[in-house]
C-alpha positions in Angstrom: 0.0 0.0 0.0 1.0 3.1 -1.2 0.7 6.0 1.2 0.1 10.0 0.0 0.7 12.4 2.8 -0.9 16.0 3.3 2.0 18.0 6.1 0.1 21.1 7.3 -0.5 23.7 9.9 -3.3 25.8 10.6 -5.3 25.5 7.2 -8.0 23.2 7.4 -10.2 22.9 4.1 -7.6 22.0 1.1 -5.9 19.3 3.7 -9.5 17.8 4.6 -10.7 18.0 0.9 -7.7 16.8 -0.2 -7.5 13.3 1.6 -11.2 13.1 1.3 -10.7 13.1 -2.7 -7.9 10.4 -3.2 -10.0 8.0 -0.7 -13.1 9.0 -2.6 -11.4 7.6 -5.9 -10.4 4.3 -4.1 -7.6 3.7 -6.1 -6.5 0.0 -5.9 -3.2 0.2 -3.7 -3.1 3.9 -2.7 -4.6 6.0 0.2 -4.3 9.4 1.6 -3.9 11.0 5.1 -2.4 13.8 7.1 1.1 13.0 7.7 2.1 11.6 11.5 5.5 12.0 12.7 6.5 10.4 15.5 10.1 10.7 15.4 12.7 11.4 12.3 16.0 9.1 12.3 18.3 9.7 9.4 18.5 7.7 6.7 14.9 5.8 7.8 12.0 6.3 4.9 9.4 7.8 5.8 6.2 5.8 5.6 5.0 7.9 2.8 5.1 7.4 -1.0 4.0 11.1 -1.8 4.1 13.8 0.9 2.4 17.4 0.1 4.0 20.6 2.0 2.0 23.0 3.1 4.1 24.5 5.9 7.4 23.4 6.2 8.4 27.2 5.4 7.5 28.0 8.6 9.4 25.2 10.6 12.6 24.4 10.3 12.1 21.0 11.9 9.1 19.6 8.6 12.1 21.2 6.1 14.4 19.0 7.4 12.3 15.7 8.0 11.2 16.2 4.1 15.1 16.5 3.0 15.3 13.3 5.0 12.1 11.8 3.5 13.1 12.7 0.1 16.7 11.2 0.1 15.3 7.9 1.0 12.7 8.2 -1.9 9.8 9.7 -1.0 8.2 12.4 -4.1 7.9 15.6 -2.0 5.7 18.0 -3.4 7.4 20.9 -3.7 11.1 19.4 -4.0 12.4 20.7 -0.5 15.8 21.1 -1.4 14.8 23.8 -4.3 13.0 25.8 -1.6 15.5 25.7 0.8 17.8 27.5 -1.7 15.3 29.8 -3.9 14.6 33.6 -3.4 12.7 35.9 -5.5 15.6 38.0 -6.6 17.2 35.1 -8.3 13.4 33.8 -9.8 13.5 37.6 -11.4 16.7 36.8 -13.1 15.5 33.1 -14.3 12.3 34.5 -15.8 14.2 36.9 -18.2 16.8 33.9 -19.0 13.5 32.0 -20.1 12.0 35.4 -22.0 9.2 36.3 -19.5 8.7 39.5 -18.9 9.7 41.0 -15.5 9.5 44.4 -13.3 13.2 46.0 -13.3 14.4 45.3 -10.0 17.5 45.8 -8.0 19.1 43.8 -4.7 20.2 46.2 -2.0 22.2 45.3 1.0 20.7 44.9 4.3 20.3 48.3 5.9 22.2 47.1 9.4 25.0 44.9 9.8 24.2 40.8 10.0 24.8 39.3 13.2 28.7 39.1 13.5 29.7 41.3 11.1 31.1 44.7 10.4 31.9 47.5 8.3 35.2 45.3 7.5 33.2 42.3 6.7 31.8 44.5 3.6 35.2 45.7 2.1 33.9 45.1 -1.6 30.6 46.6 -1.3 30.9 50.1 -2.4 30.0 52.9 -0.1 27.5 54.7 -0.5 26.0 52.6 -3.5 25.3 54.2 -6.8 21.6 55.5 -5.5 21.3 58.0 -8.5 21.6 54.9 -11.0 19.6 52.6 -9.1 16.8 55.2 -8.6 17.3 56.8 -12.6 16.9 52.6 -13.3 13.8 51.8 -11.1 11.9 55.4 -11.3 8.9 56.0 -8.9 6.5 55.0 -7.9 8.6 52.2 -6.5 7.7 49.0 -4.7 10.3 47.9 -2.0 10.3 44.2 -0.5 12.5 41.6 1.2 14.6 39.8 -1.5 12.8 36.4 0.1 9.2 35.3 2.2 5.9 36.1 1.1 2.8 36.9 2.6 2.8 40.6 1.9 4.9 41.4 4.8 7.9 44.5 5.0 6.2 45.6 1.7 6.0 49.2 0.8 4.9 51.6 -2.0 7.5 54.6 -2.4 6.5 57.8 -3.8 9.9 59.4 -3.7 13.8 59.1 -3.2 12.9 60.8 0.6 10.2 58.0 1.3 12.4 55.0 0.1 15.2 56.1 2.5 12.9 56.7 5.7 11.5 53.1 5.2 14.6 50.8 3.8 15.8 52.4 7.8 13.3 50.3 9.1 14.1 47.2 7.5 17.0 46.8 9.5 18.8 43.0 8.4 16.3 42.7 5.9 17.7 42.3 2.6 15.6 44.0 0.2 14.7 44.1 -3.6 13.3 47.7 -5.1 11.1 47.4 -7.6 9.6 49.3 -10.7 5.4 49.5 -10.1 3.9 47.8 -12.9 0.6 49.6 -13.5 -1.9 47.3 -14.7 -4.7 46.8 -17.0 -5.8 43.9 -15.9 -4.4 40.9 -13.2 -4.3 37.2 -13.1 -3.8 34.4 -10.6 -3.0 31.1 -11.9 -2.5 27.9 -10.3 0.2 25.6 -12.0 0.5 21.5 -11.3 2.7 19.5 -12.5 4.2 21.7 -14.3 1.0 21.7 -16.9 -2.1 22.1 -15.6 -3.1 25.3 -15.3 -6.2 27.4 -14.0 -6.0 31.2 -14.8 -8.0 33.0 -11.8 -9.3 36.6 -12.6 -7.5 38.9 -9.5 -8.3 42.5 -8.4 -5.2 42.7 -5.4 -6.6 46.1 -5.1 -9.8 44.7 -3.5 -9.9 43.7 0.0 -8.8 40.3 0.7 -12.4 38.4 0.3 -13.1 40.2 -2.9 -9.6 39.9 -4.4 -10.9 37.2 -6.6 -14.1 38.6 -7.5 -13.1 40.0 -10.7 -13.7 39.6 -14.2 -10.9 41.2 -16.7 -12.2 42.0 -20.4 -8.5 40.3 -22.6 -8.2 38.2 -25.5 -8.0 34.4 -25.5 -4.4 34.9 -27.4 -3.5 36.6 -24.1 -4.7 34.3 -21.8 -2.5 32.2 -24.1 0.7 33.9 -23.4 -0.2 34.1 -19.6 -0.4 29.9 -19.5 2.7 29.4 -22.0 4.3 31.6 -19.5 3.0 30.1 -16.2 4.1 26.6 -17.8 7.9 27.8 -18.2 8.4 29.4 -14.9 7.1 26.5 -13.2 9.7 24.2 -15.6 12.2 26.4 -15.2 12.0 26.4 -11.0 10.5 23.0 -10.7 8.2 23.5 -9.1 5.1 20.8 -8.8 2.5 23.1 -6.7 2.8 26.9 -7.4 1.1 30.6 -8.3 2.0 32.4 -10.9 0.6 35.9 -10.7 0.7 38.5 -13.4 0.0 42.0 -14.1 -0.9 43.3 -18.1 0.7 46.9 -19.3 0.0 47.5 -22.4 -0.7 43.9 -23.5 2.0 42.4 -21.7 1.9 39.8 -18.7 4.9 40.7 -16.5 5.1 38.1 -13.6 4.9 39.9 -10.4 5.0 37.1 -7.7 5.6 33.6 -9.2 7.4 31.8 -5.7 4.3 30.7 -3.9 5.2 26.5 -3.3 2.5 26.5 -0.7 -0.1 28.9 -2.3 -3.4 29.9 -0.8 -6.4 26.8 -1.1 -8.4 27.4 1.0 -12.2 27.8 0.1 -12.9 30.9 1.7 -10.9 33.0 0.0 -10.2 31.3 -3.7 -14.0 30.6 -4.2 -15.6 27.6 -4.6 -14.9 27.0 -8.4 -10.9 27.5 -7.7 -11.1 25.5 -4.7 -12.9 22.3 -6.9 -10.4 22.6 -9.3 -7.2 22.8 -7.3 -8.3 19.5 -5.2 -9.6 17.7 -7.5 -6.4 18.5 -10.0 -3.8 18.4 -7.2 -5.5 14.7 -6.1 -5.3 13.5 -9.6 -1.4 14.4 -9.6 -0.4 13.1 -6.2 -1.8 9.6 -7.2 0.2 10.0 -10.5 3.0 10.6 -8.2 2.8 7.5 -6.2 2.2 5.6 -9.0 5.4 5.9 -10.4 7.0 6.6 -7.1 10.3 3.9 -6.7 11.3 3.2 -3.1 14.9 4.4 -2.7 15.3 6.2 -5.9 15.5 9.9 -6.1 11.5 10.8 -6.9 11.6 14.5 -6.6 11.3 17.0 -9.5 14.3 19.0 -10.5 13.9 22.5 -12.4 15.5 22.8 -16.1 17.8 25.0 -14.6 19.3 22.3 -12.6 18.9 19.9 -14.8 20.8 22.1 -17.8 23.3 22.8 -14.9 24.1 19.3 -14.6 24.2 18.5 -17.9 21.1 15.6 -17.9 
C-alpha cells in the first residue's frame, strides 16, 4: 500500500478536501492521510510514498524531515531542497533567461549589519552605493520588498527618493529588492500542477482580501495564451510541482509579479468555490500520478530545467 501524505499547519479545508478526494477515488493500492511524525532518524523512509507541504516554510524541523524523507525516496511535493535554496531576486533573473517578462528590479544590501559582522566584513561593497543609477533605473513610484518570504509582509509603496530612505531604515537586516510599479490593466492568478495544468484566476489585489478574486478582466483568448505558456515555463524552469504564478498586463504584456508561492493559498474561503474544486480535485489526480510511479529508494523528486541544464542531464 501506497501512502500520500498532506504535512500542514493551521489550514484546514484544502488538507481535509484533499484526503477526502484520493479515498473517494479508491484507487487500488493507494490512500491518503495527514502526515504523522513520530520521530525522524536519518537515513529511515518515511512511511509515505507522496508527501504534500503546506508548511514546512515556517518550521525548520518539517524542512528537514522532508530532506530526509526525500533522500530515502519519498516524491515531496514541492522538491524541499529547491526551496530551501530559492529567493525571488534570483526567480526575477530566471524568468528573463527564459524570456518572460519581468518588473526592473535591483538587490540592496541589508540596511544594518548581520549578526557578527562589520563594516570590514563588507570591504567590496561600495560605499554609498550608486543611488542616483539605481533610482534613474527603477523610477517612482517604486515597490520595495524583502529579497525572500511572502505573505505581503515589510512591503511598501515609495513615492519618492525621501520616502524610500525613511523606510529601507526600518528594515533593518532585511535584505531587500526595489522594484519598478507595474501599472496594470488587468491581473491574473493562476495555479500551475505538475508543471501543466493550469487554472487562470481573474485577480483584483486592489480589493480587500475576500473580494480579491471577485473580478472579471475583459482580454483576448491569445493573451490568456501567453499568460499559460508563460506560467508553464516558470514553473519548468523552478520545478516547481504546486505553485502561483501571478501577473500584471501593461500595455498587453503579462509581466510576472510574484511567481514563488510552493505553498499557495487553497483554501475555500478565499479562492472561491470553483478555484477551490479545481485545485483539489487537480492536485488529487497528480499526487496519485505521483505515487504511482514513485520507486522506493530512488531519487522521486522534480528537478527545475535550470538544474537539470546545470548538470548537464
Amino acid at each position: 500500500m501506497k501512502k500520500i501524505g498532506i504535512l500542514h499547519g493551521k489550514e484546514r479545508t484544502f488538507p481535509a478536501a484533499f484526503v477526502e478526494r484520493i479515498n473517494e477515488k479508491k484507487v487500488k493500492g493507494i490512500i491518503a492521510e495527514p502526515v504523522k511524525i513520530d520521530k525522524c532518524v536519518q537515513g529511515m523512509p518515511s512511511d509515505y510514498a507522496v508527501i504534500v507541504d503546506r508548511i514546512s516554510q515556517d518550521v525548520p524541523f518539517y524542512r528537514s524531515y522532508l530532506k530526509n524523507a526525500a533522500i530515502t525516496g519519498t516524491a515531496v511535493i514541492n522538491n524541499p531542497f529547491w526551496w530551501s535554496a530559492d529567493e525571488k531576486f534570483f526567480n526575477n533573473a530566471l524568468s528573463l533567461s527564459v524570456k518572460v517578462p519581468v518588473p526592473k528590479t535591483v538587490l540592496l544590501p541589508s540596511r544594518d549589519h548581520p549578526d557578527d559582522t562589520d563594516g570590514d566584513s563588507f570591504t567590496n561593497l561600495a560605499f554609498p552605493l550608486d543611488w542616483e543609477g539605481i533610482f534613474e533605473y527603477i523610477g517612482f513610484p517604486a515597490y520595495m520588498k524583502p529579497f525572500a518570504g511572502g505573505g505581503w509582509k515589510n512591503v511598501y509603496r515609495l513615492e519618492n527618493i525621501d520616502e524610500f530612505f525613511a523606510k529601507h531604515a526600518e528594515t533593518g537586516q532585511l535584505v531587500m529588492m526595489l522594484q519598478e510599479e507595474i501599472t496594470f490593466d488587468a491581473y491574473f492568478r493562476c495555479y500551475c500542477i505538475g508543471g501543466k495544468h493550469v487554472k487562470i484566476m481573474h485577480y483584483e489585489p486592489r480589493n480587500p482580501h475576500h473580494l480579491r478574486y471577485d473580478a472579471n478582466h475583459d482580454v483576448s483568448a491569445a493573451l490568456l495564451k501567453k499568460i499559460e505558456k508563460y506560467t508553464i515555463k516558470l514553473n519548468e524552469a523552478l520545478g516547481y510541482d504546486f505553485n502561483t504564478v501571478e501577473f500584471a498586463i501593461r500595455d498587453g504584456v503579462p509581466y510576472a509579479i510574484d511567481f514563488c508561492n510552493p505553498a499557495p493559498d487553497a483554501d475555500r474561503n478565499s479562492v472561491g468555490e470553483e478555484n477551490f474544486e479545481w485545485v483539489v480535485e487537480t492536485m488529487a489526480n497528480y499526487a496519485i500520478e505521483r505515487a504511482k510511479e514513485q520507486k522506493k529508494g530512488k531519487d522521486n523528486l522534480t528537478w527545475g530545467s535550470f538544474i537539470r541544464k546545470a548538470v548537464g542531464s
